[in-house]
N, C-alpha and C positions, 0 to 999 in steps of 0.2 A: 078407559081403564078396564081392565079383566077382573071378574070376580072372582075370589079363592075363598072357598069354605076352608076354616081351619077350629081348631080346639082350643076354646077360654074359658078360663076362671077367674072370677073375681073377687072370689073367698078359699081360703086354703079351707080341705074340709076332707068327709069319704067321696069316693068313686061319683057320685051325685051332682059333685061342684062343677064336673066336665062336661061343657055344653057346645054345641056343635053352631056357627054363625058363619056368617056370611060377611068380607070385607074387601071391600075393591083395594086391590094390588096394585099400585105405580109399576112403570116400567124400571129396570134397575138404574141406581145411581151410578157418578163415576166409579168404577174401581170393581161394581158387584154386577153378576152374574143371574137371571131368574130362574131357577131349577122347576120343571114338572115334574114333578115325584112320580115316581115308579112303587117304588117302597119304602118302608117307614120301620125303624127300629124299634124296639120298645127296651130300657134298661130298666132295673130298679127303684135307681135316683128319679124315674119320672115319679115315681110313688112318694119318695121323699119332697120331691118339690110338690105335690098337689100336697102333701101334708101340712107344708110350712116347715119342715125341720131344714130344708135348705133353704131359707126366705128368698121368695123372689117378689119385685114390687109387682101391685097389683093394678088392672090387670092383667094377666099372663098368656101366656100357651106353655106349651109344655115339648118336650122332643127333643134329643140331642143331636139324631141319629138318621140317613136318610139318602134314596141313590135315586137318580133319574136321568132324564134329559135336559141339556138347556136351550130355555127356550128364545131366549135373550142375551145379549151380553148389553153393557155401560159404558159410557165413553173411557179408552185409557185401559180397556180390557184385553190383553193381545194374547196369553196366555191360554186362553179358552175361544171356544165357536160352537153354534148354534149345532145341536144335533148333536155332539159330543156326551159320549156317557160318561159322569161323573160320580161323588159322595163324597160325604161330609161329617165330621163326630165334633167337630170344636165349633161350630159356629153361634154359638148357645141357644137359648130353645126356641121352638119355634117351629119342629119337623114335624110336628102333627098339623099338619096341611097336604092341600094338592097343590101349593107355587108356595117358592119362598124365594126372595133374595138377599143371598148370601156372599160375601165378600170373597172376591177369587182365589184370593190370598190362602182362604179357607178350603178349595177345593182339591179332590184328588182323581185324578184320568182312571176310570176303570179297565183293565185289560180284558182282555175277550174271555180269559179262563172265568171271568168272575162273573157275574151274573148280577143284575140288580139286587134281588132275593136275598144272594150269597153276599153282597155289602152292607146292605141294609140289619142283617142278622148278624153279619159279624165284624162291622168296621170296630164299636164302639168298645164291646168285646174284644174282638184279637187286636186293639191298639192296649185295652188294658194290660191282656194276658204278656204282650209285647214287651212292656216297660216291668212289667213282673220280675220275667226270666230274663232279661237283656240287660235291667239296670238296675231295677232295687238290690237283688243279687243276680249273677253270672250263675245260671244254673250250667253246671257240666255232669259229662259222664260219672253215675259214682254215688251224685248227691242225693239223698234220701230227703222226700219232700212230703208234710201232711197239708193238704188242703181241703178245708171247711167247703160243705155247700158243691161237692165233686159232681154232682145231678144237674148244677143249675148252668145258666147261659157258659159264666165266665169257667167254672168250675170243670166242666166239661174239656173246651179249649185249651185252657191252663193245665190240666190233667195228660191232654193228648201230646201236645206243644213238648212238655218237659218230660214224658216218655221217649220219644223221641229224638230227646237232645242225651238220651241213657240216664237218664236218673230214675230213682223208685219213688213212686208215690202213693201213697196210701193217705185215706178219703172219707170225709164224711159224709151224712145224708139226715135228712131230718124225719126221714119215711122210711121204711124197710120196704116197702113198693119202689123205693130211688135205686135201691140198691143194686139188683141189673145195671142200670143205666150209668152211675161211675164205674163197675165194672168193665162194661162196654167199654169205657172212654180210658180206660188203660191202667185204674188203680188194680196194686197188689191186694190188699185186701178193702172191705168199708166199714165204719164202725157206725155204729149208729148212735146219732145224739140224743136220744129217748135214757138212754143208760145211761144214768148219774153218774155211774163209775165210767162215761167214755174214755177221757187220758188214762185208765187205769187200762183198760181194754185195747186200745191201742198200743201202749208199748208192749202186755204180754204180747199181742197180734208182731207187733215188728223187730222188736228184740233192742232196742234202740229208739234215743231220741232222735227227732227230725234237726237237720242240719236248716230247713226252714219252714215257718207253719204260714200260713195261707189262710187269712182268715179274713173273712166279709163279713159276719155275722154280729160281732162287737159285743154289744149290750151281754149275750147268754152266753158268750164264750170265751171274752179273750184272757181275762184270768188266768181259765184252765189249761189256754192254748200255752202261756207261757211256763206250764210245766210238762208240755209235751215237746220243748226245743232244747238243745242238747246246749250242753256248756259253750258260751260265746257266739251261741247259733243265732237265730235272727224270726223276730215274729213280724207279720206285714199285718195291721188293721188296716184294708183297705174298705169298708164295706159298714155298712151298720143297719143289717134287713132287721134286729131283733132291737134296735134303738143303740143309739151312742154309748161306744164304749167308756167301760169308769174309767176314771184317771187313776195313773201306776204310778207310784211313788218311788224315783228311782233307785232306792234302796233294795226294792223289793227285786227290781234287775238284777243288782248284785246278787243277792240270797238264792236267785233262782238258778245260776252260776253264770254272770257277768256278761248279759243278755245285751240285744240289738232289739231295740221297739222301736219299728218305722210307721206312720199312716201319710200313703203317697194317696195321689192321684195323676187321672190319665189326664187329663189338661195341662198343668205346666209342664209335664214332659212332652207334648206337642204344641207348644204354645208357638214355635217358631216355625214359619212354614217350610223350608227346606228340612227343617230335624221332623217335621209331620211327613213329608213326604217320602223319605228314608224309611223311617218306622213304619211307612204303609208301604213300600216298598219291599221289607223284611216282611211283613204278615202275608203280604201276596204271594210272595216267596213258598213260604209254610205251607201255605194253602195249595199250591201249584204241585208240592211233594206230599200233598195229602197229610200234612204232620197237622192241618186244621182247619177242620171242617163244621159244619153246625147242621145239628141236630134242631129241625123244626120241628116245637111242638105243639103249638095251637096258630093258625091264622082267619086273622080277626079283618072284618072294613071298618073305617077310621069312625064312620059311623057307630059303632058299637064299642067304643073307646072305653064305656063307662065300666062295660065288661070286661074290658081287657086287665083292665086296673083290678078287679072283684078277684078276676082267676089266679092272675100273679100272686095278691097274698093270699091267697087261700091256698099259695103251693101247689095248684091243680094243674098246673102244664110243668111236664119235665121237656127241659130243654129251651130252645130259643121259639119268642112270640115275635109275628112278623103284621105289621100293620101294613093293608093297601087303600086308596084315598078310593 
């Protein structure tokens, strides 16, 4: 057997719980594939799962997110062959490693424009921002969009993505140092979340509520987000960086004028592999006409994991973190 260093915990906890071990790899079973990683993603949810707020049984790895070569394929495997560059965002955790086997089913062919780097930073990313503008709503020419966190990985993407598609979008940040950098990425104006009165400050800023708000933040925002979307408009909790949003009493929908409150996620919308492969298909797409691109902002070796975790909440990298094994 091949030995693979990868990342476990066996208590949910801070940055400290991530220890770096040693564990011989089997060859792949029927159906799965061995990947050697090239690169490693890092989202936010890896924070939430070392926390326990997503429980996972213990004990774990962590990593959703991940592009390489294969080094192996499993009996019944025809779809994939050795040396093939692939990546993966649904396979569940596990990418903080240098091999991992993952079910082919799971896998997506990299095209030459994309770059292991360029997957690994933004499969897990441009599948969210994907299912964003594609299908929670149909973003078209016209529509006026505010999205929270406009600095960060997804925020970024989803910013560039739905300019792009001609809609305005106007953005927040949790830094006034962020502020450049959702500029960069295509919003009209940024408001900053330090000001109490933000929703007050964005609508003088835009003259108008958002036809949809974009919000990952939860716990400190989504409240306020729902008096910043226009009558019948549509709020997305996708995200909970400041902890789980309260629960809205649908009355309160009505009063704020007869509101749409979704919290999706990027997994069941690729839970099927031909609809994953479509959807990854559509982001490569984007990427190919430059509508999405990622901004790297700190990289880290998997080795130093503990820190990767430290800097993301500490907000100290704008942009996308890229782990290599």
């Amino acid at each position: 057997m091949t030995t693979n260093r990868l990342v476990e915990l066996d208590d949910f906890g801070g940055p400290e719980v991530l220890k770096i071990v040693e564990r011989d790899i089997a060859p792949p079973a029927a159906g799965e594939v061995q990947i050697r990683h090239k690169a490693i993603g890092f989202n936010f949810i890896d924070i939430y799962q070392r926390k326990g707020l997503y429980s996972l049984p213990l004990p774990t790895s962590l990593g959703f997110e991940a592009a390489g070569v294969v080094d192996a394929v499993g009996p019944d495997v025809s779809e994939h062959e050795v040396g093939e560059r692939v990546a993966y965002m649904n396979a569940g955790v596990g990418a903080y490693s240098e091999r991992r086997n993952v079910a082919a089913d799971k896998l997506v062919r990299l095209p030459d424009n994309v770059s292991d780097e360029m997957a690994a930073t933004l499969l897990f990313k441009g599948m969210t921002a994907q299912y964003l503008l594609r299908r929670t709503h149909k973003v078209e020419a016209g529509d006026m969009l505010l999205v929270h966190s406009a600095a960060g990985g997804v925020g970024q993407i989803l910013t560039r993505w739905a300019t792009a598609l001609g809609a305005t979008v106007f953005g927040t940040t949790g830094s006034p140092e962020k502020r450049e950098t959702a500029l960069a990425a295509g919003c009209e104006e940024v408001i900053d979340l330090n000001d109490p009165q933000w929703p007050e400050t964005f609508l003088a800023l835009s003259g108008t509520k958002a036809r949809v708000v974009y919000d990952a933040i939860g716990k400190d925002t989504l409240l306020r987000s729902l008096d910043c979307a226009a009558p019948f408009g549509l709020v997305v909790n996708y995200g909970a960086s400041s902890g789980k949003a309260p629960a809205v009493d649908p009355d309160l929908l009505n009063t704020k004028g007869c509101l749409f409150l979704t919290r999706p996620s990027v997994f069941p919308h690729n839970a099927d592999p031909a609809t994953f492969r479509a959807n990854a298909a559509d982001l490569f797409d984007a990427i190919a006409k430059g509508h999405v691109k990622a901004d790297l902002g700190a990289r880290f070796r998997l080795d130093d994991i503990a820190e990767v975790h430290r800097a993301a909440e500490a907000r100290r990298v704008k942009g996308t973190i890229l782990i290599t094994p």
